[in-house]
C-alpha positions in Angstrom: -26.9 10.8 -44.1 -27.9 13.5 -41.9 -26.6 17.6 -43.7 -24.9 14.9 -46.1 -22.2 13.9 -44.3 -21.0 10.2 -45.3 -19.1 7.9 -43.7 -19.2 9.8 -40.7 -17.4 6.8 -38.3 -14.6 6.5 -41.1 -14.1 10.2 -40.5 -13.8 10.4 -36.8 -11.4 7.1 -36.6 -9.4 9.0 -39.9 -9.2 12.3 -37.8 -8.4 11.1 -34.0 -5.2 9.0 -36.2 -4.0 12.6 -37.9 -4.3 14.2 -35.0 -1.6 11.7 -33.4 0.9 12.4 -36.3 3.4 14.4 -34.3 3.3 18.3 -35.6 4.0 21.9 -34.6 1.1 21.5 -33.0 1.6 18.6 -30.4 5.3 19.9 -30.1 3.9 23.4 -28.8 1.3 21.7 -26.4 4.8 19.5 -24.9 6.7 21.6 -24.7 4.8 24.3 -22.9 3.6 21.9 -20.3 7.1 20.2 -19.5 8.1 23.6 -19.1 5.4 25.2 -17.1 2.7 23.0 -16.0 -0.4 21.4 -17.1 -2.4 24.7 -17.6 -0.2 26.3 -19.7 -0.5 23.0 -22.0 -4.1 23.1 -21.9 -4.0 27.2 -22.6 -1.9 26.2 -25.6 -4.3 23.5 -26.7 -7.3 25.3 -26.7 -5.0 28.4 -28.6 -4.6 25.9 -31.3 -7.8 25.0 -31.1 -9.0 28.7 -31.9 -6.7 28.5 -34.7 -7.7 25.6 -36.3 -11.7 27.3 -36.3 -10.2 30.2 -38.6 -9.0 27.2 -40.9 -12.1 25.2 -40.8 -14.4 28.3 -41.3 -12.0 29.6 -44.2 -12.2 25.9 -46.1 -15.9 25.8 -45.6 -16.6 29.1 -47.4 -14.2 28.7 -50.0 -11.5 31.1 -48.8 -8.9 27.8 -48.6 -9.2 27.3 -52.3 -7.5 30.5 -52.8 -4.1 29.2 -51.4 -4.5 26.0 -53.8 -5.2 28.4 -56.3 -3.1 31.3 -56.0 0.9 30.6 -56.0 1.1 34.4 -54.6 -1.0 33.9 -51.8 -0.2 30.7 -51.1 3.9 32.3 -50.6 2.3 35.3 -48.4 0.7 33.3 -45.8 3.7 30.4 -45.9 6.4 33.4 -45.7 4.7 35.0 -42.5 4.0 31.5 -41.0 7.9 30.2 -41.5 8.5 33.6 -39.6 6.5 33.1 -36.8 7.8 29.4 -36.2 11.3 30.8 -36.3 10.4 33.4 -33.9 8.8 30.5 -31.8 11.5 28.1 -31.8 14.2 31.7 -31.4 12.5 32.2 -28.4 12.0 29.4 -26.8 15.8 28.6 -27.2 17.0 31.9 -25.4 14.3 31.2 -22.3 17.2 31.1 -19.4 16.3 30.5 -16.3 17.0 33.7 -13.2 17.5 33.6 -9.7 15.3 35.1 -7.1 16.3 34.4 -3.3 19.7 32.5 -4.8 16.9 30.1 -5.4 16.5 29.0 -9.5 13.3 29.7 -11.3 12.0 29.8 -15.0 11.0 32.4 -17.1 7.6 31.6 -17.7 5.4 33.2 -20.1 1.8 34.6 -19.2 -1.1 32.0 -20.2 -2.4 35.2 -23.1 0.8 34.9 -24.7 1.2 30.9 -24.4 -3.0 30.9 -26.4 -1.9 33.7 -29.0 1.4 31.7 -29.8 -0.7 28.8 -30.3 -3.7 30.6 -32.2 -1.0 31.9 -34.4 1.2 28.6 -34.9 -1.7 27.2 -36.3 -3.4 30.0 -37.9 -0.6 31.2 -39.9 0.5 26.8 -41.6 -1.5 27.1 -45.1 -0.7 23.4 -45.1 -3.6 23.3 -42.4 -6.0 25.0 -44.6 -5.0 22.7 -47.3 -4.9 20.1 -45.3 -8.8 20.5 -44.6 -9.5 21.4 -48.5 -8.3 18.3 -48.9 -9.2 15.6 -46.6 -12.8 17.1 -45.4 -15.0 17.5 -48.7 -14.2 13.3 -49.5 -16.8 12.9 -46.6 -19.2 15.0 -47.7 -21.6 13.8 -50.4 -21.7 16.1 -53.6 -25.9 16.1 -53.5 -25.7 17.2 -50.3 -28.0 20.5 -49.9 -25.3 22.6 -47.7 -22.2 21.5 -48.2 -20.2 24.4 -46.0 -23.0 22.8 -43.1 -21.4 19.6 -43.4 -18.2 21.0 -43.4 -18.5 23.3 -40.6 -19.9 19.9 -38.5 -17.1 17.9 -39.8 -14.5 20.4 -39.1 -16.0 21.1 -35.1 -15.8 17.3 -34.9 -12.3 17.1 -35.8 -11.4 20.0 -33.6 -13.1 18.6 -30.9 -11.3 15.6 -30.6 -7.9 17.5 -32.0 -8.4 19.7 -28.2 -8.9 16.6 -26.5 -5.7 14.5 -27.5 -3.8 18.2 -27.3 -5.2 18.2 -22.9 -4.2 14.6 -23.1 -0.6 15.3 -24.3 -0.4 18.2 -21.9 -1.2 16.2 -18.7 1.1 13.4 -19.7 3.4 15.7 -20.1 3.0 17.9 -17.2 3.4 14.2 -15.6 6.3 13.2 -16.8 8.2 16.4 -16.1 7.1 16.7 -12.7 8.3 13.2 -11.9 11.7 14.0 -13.3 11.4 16.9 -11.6 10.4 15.5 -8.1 13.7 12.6 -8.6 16.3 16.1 -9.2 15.0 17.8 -6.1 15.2 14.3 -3.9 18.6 14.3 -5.2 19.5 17.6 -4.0 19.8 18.5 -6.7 18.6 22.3 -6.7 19.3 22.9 -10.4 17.2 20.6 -12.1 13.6 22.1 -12.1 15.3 25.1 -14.4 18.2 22.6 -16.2 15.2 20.1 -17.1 12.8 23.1 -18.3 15.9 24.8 -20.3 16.8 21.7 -22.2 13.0 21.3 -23.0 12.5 24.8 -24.0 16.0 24.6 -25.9 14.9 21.0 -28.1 11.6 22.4 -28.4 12.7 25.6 -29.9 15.2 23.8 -31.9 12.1 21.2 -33.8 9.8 24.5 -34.1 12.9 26.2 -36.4 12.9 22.4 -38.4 9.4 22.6 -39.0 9.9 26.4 -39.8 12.6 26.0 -42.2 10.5 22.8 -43.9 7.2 25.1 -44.0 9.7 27.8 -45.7 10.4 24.7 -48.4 6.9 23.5 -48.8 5.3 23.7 -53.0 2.2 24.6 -53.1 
């Protein structure tokens, strides 16, 4: 029971099955790499991945218990994360595509913005915070002699393998939409690089104002 971390397998196989509960998350890593590619999916994964360190870092010095605690703080960082996902999912529905050369291209956005939109997608869901407040401390045994030790380990491990399935769902992804991609453009069909990366942006946007708007409804 090494820094008093039990059941350590349970843990892993617990967190790799979370992590394939669709989310915000996953939708932002798809959606991003239908749209523009495999990198910008993997730029967005490790974004959330950043993210996800201010939650695990918050829970394991007790800053998370605040948001259980507190109803006002609690409201202050769901209020400014419903925001965000609505300005996510806003934008990502008005993406058009432009033409340069009478030839159609997407507006793509630069890899900083596609990690800071991530960072902040994730930073900014309390229920992530409480999420970890939650499920972390039932593996870590209450003699242990550091507990926020074990915690940090157990929250690196989950993030770990959290970035990992995210890269997986971007290169599927980026797959998928170049394949559909490749069978528009053997059917002459000049339109269906931007029409395919529209719709994706458009249904994308469209989930992230959902999970907004069920954020925006979440108790503490």
């Amino acid at each position: 029971m090494m820094f008093g971390i039990t059941d350590l397998w349970l843990f892993v196989i617990s967190g790799i099955a979370l992590n394939l509960i669709p989310g915000p998350d996953s939708l932002y890593v798809i959606g991003r790499s239908a749209s523009q590619g495999f990198k910008a999916g993997s730029v967005a994964a490790l974004g959330i991945g950043a993210g996800t360190f201010v939650h695990i870092f918050a829970a394991a010095f007790g800053l998370s218990a605040l948001l259980a605690t507190s109803a006002t703080a609690f409201m202050v960082i769901k209020t400014i994360g419903f925001i965000y996902l609505l300005y996510i999912g806003i934008t990502m529905i008005l993406t058009k595509s432009v033409s340069a050369e009478h030839k159609p291209t997407v507006i793509k956005a630069d890899m900083w913005k596609v990690f800071r939109q991530g960072f902040f997608t994730n930073a900014l869901n309390p229920k992530v915070a409480l999420f970890f407040l939650a499920f972390v401390p039932q593996f870590i045994a209450l003699d242990a002699p550091n507990k926020a030790i074990a915690f940090l380990i157990l929250g690196l491990i989950f993030n770990f393998n959290a970035i990992i399935w995210g890269h997986i769902l971007a290169w599927s992804s980026a797959k998928i939409s170049a394949k559909i991609q490749s069978k528009a453009q053997q059917q002459d069909d000049r339109q269906g690089q931007p029409r395919l990366a529209n719709i994706m942006n458009k249904i994308a946007g469209s989930l992230f104002l959902g999970f907004g708007i069920k954020l925006a409804v979440t108790d503490q």
